[in-house]
C-alpha positions as CSV (number, residue, x, y, z in Angstrom):
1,X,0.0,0.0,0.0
2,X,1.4,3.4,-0.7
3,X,0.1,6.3,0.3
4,X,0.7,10.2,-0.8
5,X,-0.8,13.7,-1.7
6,X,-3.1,13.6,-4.6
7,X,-4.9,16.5,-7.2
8,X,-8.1,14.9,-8.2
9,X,-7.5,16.1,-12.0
10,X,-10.9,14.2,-13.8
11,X,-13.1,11.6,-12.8
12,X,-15.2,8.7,-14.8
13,X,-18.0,6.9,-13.9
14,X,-17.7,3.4,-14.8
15,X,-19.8,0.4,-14.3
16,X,-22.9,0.9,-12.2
17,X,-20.7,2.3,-8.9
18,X,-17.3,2.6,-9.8
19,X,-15.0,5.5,-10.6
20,X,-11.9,5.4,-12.5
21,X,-9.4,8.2,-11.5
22,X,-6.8,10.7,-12.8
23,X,-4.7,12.1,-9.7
24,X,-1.7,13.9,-10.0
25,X,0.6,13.1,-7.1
26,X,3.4,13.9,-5.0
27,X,5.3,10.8,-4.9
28,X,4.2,9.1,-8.5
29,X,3.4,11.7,-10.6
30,X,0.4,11.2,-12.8
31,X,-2.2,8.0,-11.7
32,X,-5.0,6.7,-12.7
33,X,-6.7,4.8,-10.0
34,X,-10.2,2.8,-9.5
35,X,-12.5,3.5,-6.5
36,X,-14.7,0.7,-6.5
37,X,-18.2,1.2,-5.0
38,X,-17.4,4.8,-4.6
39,X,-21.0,6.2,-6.3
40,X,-22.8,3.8,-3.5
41,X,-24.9,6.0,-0.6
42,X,-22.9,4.2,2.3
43,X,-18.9,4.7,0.4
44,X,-16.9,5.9,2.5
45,X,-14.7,7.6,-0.1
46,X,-17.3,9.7,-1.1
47,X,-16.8,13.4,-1.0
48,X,-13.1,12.8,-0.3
49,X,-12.1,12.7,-4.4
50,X,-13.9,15.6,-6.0
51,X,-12.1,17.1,-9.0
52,X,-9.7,19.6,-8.3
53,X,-9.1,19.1,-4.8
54,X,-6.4,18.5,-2.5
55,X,-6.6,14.7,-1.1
56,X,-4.1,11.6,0.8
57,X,-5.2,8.9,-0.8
58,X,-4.1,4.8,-0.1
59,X,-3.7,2.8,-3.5
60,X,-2.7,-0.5,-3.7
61,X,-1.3,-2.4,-7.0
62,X,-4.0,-4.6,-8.4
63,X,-4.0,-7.0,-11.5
64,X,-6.0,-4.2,-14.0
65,X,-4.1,-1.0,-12.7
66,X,-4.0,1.2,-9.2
67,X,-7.1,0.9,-7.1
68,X,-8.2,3.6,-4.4
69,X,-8.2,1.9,-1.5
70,X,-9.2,5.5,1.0
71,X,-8.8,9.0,0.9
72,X,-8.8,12.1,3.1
73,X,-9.7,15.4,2.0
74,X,-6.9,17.9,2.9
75,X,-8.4,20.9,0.6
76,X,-11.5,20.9,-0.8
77,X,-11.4,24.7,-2.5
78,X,-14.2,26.0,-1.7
79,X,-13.3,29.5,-2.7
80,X,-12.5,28.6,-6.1
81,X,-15.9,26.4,-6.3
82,X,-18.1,29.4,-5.6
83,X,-16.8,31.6,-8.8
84,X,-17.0,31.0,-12.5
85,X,-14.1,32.3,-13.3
86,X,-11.7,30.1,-11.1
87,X,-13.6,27.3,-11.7
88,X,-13.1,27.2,-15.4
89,X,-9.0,28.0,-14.7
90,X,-9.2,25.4,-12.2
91,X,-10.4,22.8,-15.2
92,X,-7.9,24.1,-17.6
93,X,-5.2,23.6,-14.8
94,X,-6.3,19.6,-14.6
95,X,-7.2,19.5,-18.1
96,X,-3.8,20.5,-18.7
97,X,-2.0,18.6,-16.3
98,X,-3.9,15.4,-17.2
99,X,-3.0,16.0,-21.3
100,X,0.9,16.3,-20.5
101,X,2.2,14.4,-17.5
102,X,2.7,10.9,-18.1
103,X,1.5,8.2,-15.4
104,X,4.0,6.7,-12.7
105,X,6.8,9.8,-13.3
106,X,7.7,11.6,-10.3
107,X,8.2,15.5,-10.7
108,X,8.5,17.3,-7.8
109,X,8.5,21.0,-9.9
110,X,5.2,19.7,-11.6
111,X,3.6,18.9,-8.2
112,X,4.7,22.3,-7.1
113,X,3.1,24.4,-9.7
114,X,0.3,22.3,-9.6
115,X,-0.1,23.1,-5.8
116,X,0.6,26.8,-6.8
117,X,-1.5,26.9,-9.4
118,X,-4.9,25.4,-7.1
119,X,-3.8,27.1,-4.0
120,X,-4.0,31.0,-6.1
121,X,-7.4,29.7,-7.5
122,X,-8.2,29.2,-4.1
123,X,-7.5,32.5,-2.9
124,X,-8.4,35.0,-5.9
125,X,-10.8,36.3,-7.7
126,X,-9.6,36.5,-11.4
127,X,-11.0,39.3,-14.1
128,X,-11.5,38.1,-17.3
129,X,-8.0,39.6,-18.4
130,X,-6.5,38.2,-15.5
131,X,-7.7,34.7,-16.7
132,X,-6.2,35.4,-19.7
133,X,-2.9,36.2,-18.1
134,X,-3.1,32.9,-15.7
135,X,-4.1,30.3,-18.4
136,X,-0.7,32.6,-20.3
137,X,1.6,31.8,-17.2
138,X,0.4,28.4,-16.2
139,X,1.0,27.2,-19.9
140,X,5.2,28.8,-19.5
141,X,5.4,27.4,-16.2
142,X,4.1,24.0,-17.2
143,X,6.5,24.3,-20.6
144,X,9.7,24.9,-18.4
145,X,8.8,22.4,-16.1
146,X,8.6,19.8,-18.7
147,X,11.8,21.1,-20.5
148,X,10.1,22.7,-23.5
149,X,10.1,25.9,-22.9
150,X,13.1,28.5,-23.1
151,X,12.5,30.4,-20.0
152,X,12.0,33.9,-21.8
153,X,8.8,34.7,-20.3
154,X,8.2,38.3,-18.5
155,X,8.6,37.3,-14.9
156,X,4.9,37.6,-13.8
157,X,3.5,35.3,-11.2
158,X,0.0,33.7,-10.9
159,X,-0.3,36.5,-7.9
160,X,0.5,39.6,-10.6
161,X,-3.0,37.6,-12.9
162,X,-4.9,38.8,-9.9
C-alpha cells in the first residue's frame, strides 16, 4: 500500500458504482486509479475525491491498474468552487496537467506548480483579463517544467494575474 498527496485532476463513472481516476501526485506523478463502490450511498470515499481538490489517498497495485483503497480530504477549495471564473482556470489547470504528465513519473516541480496553481485559485478572484494572463503563465510554467520551454517569459506570477 502506498500512500501520498493527490490532485483529483478528472473523474469517470464506470460500471454501475465505480470511478476510474486521474490524480496527480506527490510521490508518483500522474495516476489513474479505480475507487470501486465509490457512487454507493454508504462509500466511505465519497466526497473525499472531488475534481480539483487536495486529497491523501491509499492505492494498492492490483491486477488491471491502481485501485483507491481510501482518501482524506486535505483541501476541498471551496473558494475557487463558488466563482466561474476560477472554476473554469481550475479545469484548464487539470485539463492540462492530465493531457501532458505521463503516469508513474515523479516530478517534484510539476507537483509544485500544480499546488501553486490550485492554491491561487483558491485565494483569488480573477478578471476576465486576469484569466487570460493565468491560463498565459500556467502554460510557460508547465512548458519549463517539462523542459520545452526556453524560460523567456516576463517574470509575472500567478499573484500579478490577480
Amino acid at each position: 500500500m502506498h500512500a501520498t498527496d493527490a490532485f483529483v485532476l478528472k473523474k469517470l463513472d464506470i460500471g454501475e458504482a465505480d470511478v476510474l481516476y486521474a490524480l496527480y501526485t506527490r510521490d508518483f506523478g500522474k495516476v489513474v486509479a479505480r475507487a470501486q463502490g465509490i457512487r454507493k450511498n454508504e462509500a466511505k470515499l465519497r466526497g473525499h475525491l472531488e475534481p480539483f481538490s487536495l486529497s491523501v489517498v491509499r492505492l494498492i497495485s492490483a491486477r488491471h491498474g491502481e485501485k483507491l483503497i481510501g482518501a482524506s480530504l486535505v483541501r476541498f477549495g471551496e473558494r475557487m468552487r463558488s466563482r466561474d471564473a476560477t472554476l473554469r482556470l481550475a479545469a484548464y489547470v487539470a485539463a492540462r496537467l492530465d493531457e501532458h504528465c505521463f503516469a508513474g513519473e515523479r516530478d517534484p516541480a510539476l507537483w509544485r506548480l500544480a499546488d501553486a496553481a490550485f492554491r491561487a485559485l483558491d485565494s483569488h478572484e480573477f478578471s476576465e483579463d486576469a484569466e487570460a494572463l493565468f491560463r498565459k503563465e500556467f502554460d510557460t510554467n508547465l512548458s519549463l517544467c517539462l523542459g520545452h520551454g526556453d524560460g523567456d517569459d516576463d517574470g509575472k506570477s500567478y499573484d500579478d494575474a490577480v
